[in-house]
N, C-alpha and C positions, 0 to 999 in steps of 0.2 A: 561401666564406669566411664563419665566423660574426659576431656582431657583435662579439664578443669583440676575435677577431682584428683586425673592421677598425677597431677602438680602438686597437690597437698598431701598427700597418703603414694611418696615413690617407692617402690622396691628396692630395697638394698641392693646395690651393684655388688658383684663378685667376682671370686675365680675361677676360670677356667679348672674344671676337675683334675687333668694333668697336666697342671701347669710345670715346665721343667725348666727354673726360672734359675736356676744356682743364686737361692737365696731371695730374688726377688719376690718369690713367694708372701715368703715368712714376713717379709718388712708390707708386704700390702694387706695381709691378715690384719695385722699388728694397726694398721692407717687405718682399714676398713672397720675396726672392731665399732659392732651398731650399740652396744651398750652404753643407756642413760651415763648421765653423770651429773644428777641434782648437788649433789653436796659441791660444787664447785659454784661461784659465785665471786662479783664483782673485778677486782682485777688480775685476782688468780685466774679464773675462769676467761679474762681476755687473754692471758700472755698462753696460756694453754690452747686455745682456741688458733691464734695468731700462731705456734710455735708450730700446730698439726696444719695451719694453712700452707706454712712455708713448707714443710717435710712434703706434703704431696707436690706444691708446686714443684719441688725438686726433683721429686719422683716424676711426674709426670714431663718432666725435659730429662727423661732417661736417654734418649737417642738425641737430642737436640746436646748435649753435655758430652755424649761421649764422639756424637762428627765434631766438634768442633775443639774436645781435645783434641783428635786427630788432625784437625786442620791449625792446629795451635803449636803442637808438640813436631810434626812432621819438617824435616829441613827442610830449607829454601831447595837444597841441591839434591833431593830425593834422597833413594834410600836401595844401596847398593846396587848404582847405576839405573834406578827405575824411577824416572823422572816426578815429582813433587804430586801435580793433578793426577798422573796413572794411581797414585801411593791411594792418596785420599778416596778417590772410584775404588780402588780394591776395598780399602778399612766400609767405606758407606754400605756395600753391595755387602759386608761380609757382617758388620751391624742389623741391617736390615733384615739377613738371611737367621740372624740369630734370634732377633724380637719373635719372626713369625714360629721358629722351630718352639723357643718356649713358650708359645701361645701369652705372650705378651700383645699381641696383636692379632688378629684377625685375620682370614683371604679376603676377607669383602672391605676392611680396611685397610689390607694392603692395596685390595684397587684403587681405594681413593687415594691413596699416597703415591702411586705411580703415575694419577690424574696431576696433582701438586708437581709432580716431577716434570710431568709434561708440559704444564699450565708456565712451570718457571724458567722451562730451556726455549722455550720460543719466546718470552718475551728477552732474555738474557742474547738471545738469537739476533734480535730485531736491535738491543740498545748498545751492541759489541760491534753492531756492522758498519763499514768503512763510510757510509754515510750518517750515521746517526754519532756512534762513540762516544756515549753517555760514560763509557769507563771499558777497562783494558783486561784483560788477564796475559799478563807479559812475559811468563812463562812458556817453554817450551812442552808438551804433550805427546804420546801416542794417542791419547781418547778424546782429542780435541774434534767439534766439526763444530763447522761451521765459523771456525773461532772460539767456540767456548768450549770450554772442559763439562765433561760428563758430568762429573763428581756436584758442576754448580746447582745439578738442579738436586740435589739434595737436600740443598739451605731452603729450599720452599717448601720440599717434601716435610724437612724438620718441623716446621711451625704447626705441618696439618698433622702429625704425628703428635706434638706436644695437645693440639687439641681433642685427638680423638683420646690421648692418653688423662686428660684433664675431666673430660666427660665422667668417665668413671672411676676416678679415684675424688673425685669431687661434688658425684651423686648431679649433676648438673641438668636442671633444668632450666624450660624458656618459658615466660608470662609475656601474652599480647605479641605473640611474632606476628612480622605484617604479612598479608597473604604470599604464599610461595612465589606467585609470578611475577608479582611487585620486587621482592627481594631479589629473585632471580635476576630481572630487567635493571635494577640497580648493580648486582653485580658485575654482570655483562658491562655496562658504562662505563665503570673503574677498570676494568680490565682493556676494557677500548680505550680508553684516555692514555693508557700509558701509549698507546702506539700513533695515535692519532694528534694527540699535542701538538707534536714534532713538525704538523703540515697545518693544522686549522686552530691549535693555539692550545693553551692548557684551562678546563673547565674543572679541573678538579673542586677546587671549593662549591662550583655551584652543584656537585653531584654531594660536596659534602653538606650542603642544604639538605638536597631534598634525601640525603641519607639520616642525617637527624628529625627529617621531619618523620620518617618512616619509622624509626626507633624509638621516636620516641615516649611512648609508653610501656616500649620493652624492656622487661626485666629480665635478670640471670637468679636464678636460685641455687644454693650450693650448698654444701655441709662441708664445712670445716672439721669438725667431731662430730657433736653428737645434738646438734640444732642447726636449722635450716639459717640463712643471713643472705641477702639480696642484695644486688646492687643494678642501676642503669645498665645494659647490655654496650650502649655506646662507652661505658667510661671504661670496660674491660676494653674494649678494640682500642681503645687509645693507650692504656696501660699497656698491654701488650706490644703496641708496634713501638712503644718507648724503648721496650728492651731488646726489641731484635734494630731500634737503631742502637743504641749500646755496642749489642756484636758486632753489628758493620763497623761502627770505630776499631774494635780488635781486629776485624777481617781483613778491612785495610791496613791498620797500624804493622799486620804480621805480612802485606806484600802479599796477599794470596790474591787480593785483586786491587786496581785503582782509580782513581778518578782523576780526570784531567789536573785538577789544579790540587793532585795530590804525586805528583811522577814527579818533580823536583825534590820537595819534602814534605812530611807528611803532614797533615791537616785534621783538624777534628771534621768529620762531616757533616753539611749542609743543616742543619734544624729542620733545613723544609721537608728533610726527607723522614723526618717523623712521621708527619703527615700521609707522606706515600706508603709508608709500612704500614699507619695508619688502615686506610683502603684496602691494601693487600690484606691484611685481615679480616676485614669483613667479605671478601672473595672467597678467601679460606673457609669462613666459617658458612658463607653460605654453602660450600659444594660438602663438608661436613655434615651439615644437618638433611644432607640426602639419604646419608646411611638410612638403612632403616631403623637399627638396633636404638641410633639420637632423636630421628623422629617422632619419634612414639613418646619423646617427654618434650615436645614443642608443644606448645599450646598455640594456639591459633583462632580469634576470635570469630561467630559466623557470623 
């Protein structure tokens, strides 16, 4: 079967046999259930369809939901003398330890999630340091280096977690991805831009050209329930970094980090930086579809 084909005719994603999910099980049974459903139709049939797109989305920001209760609900003044960032680094690492024991995740997607972690403390490294100071974490630490708290690179990790968790509860596949080295070569760009700006100016828009131009025949395929429904692959990368700018509104509003011309009071954040999360998603989604278990439903034209 070519890849064509196994775009149109996927295999039902599943569970892990012993999954040991306390509960999360039963509600991904319950998401995944492949059974038709002809007799539904016109506007029942959309708010049904819309109502199991939401319920997975939500599921699939199972770890993206519960760090950032954590980072939401945790005091400013820690928590019985064990300072705020230590707090969050424990809950992340004891999160993370939990997904893979219930086989909610993977080892070979926890590697890519510890790539996201790495991918987001070096640049968090490089935009925190005494010459750059793109924004602060003004809190006191034990797990700080470098200046940045451990814990931050978990907020990158989240996004590649929400995406490896989206993949399969949302049957996802790719139509017309552009050749891997092209993709890759674009990602690598946006990932340079953030550090390179800073000295020879910011190209970001003109990488978001030749990003659309790369895109754009790419579609996303997905099941909401029980029929497939499409969309441009670019307008999910924008949806998405719409809502993780969102959180950074709450991340700053809660003091967990800031931005210069938010240390007096606080500020809704930049617009522009839609756009950056923007990019950072498609970074994300490119070292994603490395898995193997994703690639296998990428199409790719010859």
């Amino acid at each position: 079967m070519d890849s064509a084909r196994a775009l149109q005719q996927p295999n039902r994603p599943g569970l892990a046999p012993n999954t040991r999910s306390l509960g999360i099980g039963s509600i991904d049974r319950f998401l995944l259930d492949p059974r038709p459903r002809p007799e539904l139709k016109g506007f029942r049939r959309w708010l049904l369809e819309f109502l199991y797109f939401g319920l997975k989305e939500a599921r699939a920001c199972l770890f993206v939901g519960l760090f950032f209760a954590a980072v939401f609900l945790t005091p400013r003044q820690g928590v019985l003398g064990v300072p705020r960032y230590d707090v969050l680094l424990i809950l992340a690492l004891g999160i993370q330890t939990w997904m893979v024991w219930a086989k909610l995740e993977t080892r070979d997607e926890l590697k890519a999630i510890c790539v996201f972690h790495a991918v987001g403390f070096a640049l968090e490294a490089f935009k925190t340091s005494a010459h750059i100071q793109s924004w602060a974490y003004p809190d006191f630490a034990y797990s700080k280096l470098l200046g940045v708290p451990l814990f931050s690179g978990f907020m990158y990790a989240a996004v590649g977690s929400y995406m490896i968790q989206a993949w399969r509860l949302l049957d996802l596949r790719v139509a017309h991805h552009p050749p891997y080295p092209l993709a890759s070569a674009v990602a690598l760009a946006i990932y340079g831009n953030f550090f390179t700006h800073h000295a020879w100016g910011d190209f970001r828009w003109y990488i978001a050209a030749c990003t659309l131009g790369l895109y754009a025949r790419t579609t996303v395929v997905f099941r909401p329930m029980d029929r497939d429904r499409k969309m441009p692959l670019i307008a999910s990368f924008i949806l998405i970094g719409f809502f993780i700018w969102l959180a950074e509104n709450l991340g700053t509003f809660f003091g967990v980090w800031r931005y210069p011309d938010q240390l007096g009071a606080w500020s809704v954040v930049h617009l522009g930086k839609w756009s950056s999360w923007s990019l950072l998603v498609i970074l994300t989604f490119t070292l994603v579809a490395q898995l193997k278990d994703i690639r296998s439903r990428i199409h790719v034209p010859a």
